[in-house]
C-alpha positions in Angstrom: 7.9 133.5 144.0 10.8 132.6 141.9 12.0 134.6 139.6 10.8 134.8 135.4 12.7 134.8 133.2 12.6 138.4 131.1 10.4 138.2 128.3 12.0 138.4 125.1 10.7 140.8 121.9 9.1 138.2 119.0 10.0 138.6 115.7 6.8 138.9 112.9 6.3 135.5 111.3 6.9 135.0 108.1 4.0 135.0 105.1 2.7 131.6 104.2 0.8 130.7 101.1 -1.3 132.9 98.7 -0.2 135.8 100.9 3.8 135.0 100.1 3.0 134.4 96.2 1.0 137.9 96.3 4.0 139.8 98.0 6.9 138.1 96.1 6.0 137.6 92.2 6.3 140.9 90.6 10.3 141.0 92.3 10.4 137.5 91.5 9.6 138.0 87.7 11.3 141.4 87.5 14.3 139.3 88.9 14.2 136.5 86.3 13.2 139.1 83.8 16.6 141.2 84.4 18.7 140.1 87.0 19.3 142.5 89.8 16.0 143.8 89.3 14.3 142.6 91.8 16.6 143.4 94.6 16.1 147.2 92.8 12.1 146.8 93.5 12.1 145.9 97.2 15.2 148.7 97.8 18.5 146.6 97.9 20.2 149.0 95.4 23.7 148.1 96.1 22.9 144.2 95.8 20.7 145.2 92.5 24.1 147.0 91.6 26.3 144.1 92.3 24.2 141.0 90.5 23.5 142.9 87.7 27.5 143.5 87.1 28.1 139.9 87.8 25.2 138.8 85.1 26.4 141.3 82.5 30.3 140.4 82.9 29.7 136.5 82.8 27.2 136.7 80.0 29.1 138.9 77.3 32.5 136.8 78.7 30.3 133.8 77.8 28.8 134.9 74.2 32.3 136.5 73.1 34.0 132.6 74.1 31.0 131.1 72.7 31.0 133.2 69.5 34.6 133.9 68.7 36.0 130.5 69.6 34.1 128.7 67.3 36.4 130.0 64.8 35.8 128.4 61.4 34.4 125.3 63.3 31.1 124.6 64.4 29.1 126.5 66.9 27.3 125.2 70.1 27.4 125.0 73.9 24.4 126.3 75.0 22.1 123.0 76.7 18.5 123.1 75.3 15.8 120.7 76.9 15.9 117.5 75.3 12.3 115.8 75.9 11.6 113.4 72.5 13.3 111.4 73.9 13.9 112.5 77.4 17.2 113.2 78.3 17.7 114.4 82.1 20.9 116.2 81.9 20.8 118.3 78.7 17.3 119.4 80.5 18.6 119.9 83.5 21.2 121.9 82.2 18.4 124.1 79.7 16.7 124.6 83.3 19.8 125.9 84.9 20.7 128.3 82.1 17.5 129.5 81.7 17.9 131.3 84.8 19.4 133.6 82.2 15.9 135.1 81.6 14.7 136.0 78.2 17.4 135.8 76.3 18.0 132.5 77.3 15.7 131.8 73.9 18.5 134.2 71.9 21.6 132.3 73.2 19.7 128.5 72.7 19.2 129.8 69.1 22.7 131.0 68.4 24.4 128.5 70.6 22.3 125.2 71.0 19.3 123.1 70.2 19.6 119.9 67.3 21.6 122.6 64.5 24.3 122.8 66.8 26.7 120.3 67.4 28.6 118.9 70.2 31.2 121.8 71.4 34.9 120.6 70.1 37.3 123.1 72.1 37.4 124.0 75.4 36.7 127.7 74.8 33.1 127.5 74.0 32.5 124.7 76.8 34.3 127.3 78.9 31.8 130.2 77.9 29.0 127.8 78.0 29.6 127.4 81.4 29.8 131.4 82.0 25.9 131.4 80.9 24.7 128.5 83.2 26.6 130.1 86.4 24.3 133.3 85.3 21.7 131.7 85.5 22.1 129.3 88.2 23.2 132.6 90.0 20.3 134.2 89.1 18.0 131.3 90.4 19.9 131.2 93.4 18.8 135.5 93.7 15.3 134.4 93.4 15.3 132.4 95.9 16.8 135.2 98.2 14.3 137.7 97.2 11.6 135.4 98.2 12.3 135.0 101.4 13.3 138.3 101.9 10.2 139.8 100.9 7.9 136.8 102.9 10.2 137.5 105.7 12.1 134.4 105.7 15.8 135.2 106.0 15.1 136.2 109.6 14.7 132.8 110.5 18.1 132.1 108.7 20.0 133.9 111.3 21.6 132.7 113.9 19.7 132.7 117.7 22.0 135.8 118.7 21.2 138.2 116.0 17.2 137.2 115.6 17.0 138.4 119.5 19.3 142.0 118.5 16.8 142.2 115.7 13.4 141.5 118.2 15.1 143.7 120.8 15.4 146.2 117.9 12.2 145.8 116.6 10.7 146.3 120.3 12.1 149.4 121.0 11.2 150.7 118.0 7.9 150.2 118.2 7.8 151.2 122.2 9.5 155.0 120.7 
């Protein structure tokens, strides 16, 4: 008889569907909602820690350049969607800075929408682009958090460290 090859431990597959939405929207929202949040909720505390930093430095670095180097001159920066008539990259760029969360709506007021005009200096195109790497960063967290919850990133992993984790996984269950 020749010989088998060992089985190896499988790892759980991931939620699909109505099951995935039901697990991940509450981080999801919490996530968008605050950023770092959402890592908080499903017990990452030191990555909650870390985006939440990041969002807080780039967003007051991005409202003081915004802000303060307008000077006397007109104020503006922040992209606002532009639909009547549609313009793909001022929405495109409302879309990535809304990643922002709610006060998305406080910075497009101050910083953006038809009152504001096309940014002159570099300083306020500078911290305009502070508050769409916040919330592109943010986006990007989302993302994470979904699959982490629906059990996704396992399947990121390279061969190698899914079977450590399936070996893992067997022996704990077997103790």
């Amino acid at each position: 008889m020749p010989d088998e090859a060992p089985k190896l431990p499988r790892l759980p597959l991931p939620l699909r569907k109505q099951k995935a939405l039901k697990a991940a929207w509450k981080p999801l929202l919490a996530n968008w909602a605050l950023p770092g949040a959402g890592y908080w909720m499903i017990g990452q505390k030191g990555r909650a820690k870390a985006i939440f930093g990041i969002f807080v430095g780039f967003t007051v670095i991005g409202f003081l350049q915004m802000k303060l180097g307008a000077g006397d001159g007109p104020v503006g920066g922040v992209f606002t969607p532009a639909l009547d008539p549609f313009q793909w990259m001022p929405t495109l760029g409302a879309a990535a800075t809304a990643g922002i969360g709610p006060i998305y709506g406080l910075f497009a007021a101050m910083f953006g929408g038809a009152s504001a005009e096309p940014v002159r200096n570099l300083t306020q195109e500078y911290g305009a682009s502070y508050v769409m790497v916040a919330g592109l960063l943010n986006w990007l967290c989302c993302f994470d958090i979904f699959d982490r919850v629906t059990g996704r990133w396992v399947w990121r992993l390279p061969k190698d460290e899914q079977e450590a984790l399936a070996a893992k996984a067997e022996e704990v269950s077997q103790s």
